[in-house]
C-alpha positions in Angstrom: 113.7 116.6 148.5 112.1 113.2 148.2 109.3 112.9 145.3 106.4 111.0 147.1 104.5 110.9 144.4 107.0 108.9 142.2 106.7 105.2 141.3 109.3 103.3 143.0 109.3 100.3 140.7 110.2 102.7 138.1 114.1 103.6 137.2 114.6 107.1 137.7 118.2 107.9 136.9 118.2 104.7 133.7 120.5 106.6 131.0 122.3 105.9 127.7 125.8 107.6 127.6 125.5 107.7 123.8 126.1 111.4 122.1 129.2 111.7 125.1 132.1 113.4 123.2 135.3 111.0 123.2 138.6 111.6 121.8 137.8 110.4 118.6 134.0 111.0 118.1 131.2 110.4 119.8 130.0 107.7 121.9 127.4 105.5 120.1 123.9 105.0 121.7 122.7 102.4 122.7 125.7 100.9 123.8 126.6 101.9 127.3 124.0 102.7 130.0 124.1 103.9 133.8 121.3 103.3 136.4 119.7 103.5 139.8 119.3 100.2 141.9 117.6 97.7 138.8 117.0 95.5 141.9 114.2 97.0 142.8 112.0 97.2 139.3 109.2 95.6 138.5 108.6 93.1 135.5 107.6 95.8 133.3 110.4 98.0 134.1 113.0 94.9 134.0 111.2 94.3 130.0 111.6 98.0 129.3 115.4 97.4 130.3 115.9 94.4 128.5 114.6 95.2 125.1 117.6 97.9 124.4 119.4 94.6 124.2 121.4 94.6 127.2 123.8 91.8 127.3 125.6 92.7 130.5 125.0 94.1 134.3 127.5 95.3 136.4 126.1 96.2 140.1 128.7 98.0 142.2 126.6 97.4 145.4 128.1 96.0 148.2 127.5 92.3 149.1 125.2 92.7 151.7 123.6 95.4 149.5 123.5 92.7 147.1 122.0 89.4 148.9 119.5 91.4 151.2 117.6 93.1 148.3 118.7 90.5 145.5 118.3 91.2 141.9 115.1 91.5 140.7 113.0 90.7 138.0 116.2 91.2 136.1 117.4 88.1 137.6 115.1 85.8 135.6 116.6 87.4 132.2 119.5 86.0 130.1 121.7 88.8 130.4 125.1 87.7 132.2 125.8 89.6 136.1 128.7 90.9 137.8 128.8 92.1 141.4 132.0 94.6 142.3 131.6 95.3 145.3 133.3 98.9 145.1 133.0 100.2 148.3 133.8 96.7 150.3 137.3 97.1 150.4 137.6 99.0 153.7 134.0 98.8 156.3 134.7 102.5 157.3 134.1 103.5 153.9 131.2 101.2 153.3 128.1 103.8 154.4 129.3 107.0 154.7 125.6 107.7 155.7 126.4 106.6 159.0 128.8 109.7 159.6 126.3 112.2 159.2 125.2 113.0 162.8 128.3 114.3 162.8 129.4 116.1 159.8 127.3 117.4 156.9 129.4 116.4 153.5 130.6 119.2 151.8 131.3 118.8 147.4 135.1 119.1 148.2 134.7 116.2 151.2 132.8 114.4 148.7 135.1 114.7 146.0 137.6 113.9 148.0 136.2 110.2 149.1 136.0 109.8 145.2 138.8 110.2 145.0 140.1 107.6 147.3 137.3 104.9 147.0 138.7 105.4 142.7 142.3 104.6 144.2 142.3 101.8 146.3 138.9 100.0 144.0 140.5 100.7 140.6 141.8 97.1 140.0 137.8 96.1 140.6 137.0 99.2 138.3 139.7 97.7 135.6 137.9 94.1 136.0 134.6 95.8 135.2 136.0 97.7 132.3 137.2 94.8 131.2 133.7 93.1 131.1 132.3 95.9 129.2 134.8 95.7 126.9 134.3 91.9 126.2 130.4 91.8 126.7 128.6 90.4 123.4 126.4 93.4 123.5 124.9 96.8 125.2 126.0 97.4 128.9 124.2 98.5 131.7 126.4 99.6 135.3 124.7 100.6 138.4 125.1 101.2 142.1 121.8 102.0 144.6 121.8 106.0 143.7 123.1 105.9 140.3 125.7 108.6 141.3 128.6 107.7 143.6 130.2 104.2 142.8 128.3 104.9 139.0 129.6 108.2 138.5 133.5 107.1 140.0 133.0 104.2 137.3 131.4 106.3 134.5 134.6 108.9 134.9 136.7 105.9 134.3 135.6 104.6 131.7 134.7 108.1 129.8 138.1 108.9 131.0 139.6 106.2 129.3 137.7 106.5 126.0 138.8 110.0 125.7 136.3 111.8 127.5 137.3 115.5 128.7 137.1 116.5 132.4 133.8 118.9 131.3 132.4 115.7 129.6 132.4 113.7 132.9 131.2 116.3 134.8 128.6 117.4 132.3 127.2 113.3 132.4 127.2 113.7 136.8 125.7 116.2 137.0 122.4 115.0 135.2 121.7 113.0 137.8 120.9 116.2 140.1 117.5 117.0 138.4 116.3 113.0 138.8 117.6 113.4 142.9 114.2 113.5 144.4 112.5 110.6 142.1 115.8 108.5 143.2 115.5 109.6 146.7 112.0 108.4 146.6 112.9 105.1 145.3 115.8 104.8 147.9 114.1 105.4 151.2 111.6 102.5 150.4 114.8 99.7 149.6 117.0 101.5 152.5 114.6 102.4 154.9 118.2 104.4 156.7 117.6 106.9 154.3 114.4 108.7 156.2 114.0 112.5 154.8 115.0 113.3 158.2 118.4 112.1 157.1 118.2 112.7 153.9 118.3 116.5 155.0 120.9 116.6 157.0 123.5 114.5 154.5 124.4 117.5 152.2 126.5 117.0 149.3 126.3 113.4 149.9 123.1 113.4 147.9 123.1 115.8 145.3 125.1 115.7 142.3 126.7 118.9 142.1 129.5 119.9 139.7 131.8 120.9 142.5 131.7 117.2 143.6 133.6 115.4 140.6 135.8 118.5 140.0 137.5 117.8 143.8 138.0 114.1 142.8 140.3 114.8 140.0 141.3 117.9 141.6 142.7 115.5 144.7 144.4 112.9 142.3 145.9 116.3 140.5 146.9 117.1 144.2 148.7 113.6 144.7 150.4 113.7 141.2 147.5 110.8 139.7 145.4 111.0 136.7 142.4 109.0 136.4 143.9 107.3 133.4 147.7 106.7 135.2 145.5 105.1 138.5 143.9 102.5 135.3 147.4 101.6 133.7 148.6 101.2 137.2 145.6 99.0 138.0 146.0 96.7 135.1 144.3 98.7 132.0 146.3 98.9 128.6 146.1 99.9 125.5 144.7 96.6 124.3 141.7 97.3 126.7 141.2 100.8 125.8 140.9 99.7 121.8 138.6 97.5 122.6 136.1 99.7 124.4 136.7 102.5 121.8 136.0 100.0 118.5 132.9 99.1 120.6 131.4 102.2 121.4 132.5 105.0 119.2 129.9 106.1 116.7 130.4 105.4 112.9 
């Protein structure tokens, strides 16, 4: 489960979403990345990061995820920040860790928390798409894992490009293979996550189709598309040209 062996200065989930199919094309590389924690790098990993040119970071770790491990190396580059704190907007959805003694998380439960965290964040999500969307350059978002508060963004914004369902859940599920270099990395920045625990949390941390299918299956279920939740929360057309002229392949 956890990768001992890996080095945990080193990104182990760092991806470009170029080649992702979008309504009209493709999704240029170089462009639009998604990451593990970049807070907890080393200098060469933070130069190996910066020379695709990234001009923007969007951390969707809580605050006190946030100022206890700080940002890094990454910190000292000129590349502008944004911290939205997805997962801040209720504490009993902060750590769903926490709830494991008594419940191993199944896909549909997880899909389901998706689900609502994507609800009640989406104006934060909108404020972060709207960064992207105006950065003067590549984009790099990120949460501890790379797969939770990433992968609800990375639907959005795939979504909202054109993306197809299969697309979305094609890009999570990548992250399954990379699960035990990430895990490694996470139990040394969040000593909480022991492989005792790590165990025993289930769904919670693997990246399984079945996950992202029973969020959008539970918006279905309440009469919500990811892309009506956006509109609702502030995106519009205006938004959705912009991210498009900026990241659609020529």
């Amino acid at each position: 489960m956890i990768d001992k062996s890996y080095p945990v200065t080193k990104l182990a989930n760092f991806r470009d979403l170029g080649g992702i199919q979008l309504g009209a094309g493709e999704l240029s590389a170089n462009t639009l990345f998604r990451s593990d924690d970049l807070s907890t790098i080393d200098e060469a990993e933070a130069n190996r990061v910066a020379e695709h040119g990234i001009r923007l970071i969007v951390d969707f770790r809580s605050k006190s995820e946030a100022e206890a491990i700080g940002r890094g190396p990454l910190g000292d580059h000129p590349i502008e920040y944004l911290n939205l704190p997805l997962l801040d907007f209720t504490k009993d959805d902060h750590n769903l860790g926490q709830q494991i003694e008594q419940v191993s998380f199944t896909n549909q439960m997880l899909g389901a928390w998706y689900a609502k965290v994507f609800v009640n964040a989406a104006p934060m999500i909108v404020e972060g798409l709207q960064a992207i969307a105006e950065a003067q350059g590549p984009a790099v978002f990120h949460c501890a894992i790379g797969k939770d508060r990433t992968g609800i963004f990375a639907a959005s914004v795939l979504t909202l490009m054109g993306a197809t369902r299969e697309e979305v859940v094609r890009d999570f599920t990548l992250t399954e293979e990379r699960l035990p270099q990430i895990l490694a990395r996470l139990s040394v920045s969040q000593p909480f996550w022991s492989e005792d625990v790590i165990v025993k949390s289930g769904a919670l941390v693997r990246a399984e189709a079945e996950a992202m299918h029973a969020m959008f299956d539970n918006l279905s279920a309440s009469g919500l598309t990811v892309t009506e939740v956006l509109e609702g929360a502030g995106a519009n057309q205006e938004l959705v040209n912009k991210l498009v002229s900026k990241h659609l392949a020529q």
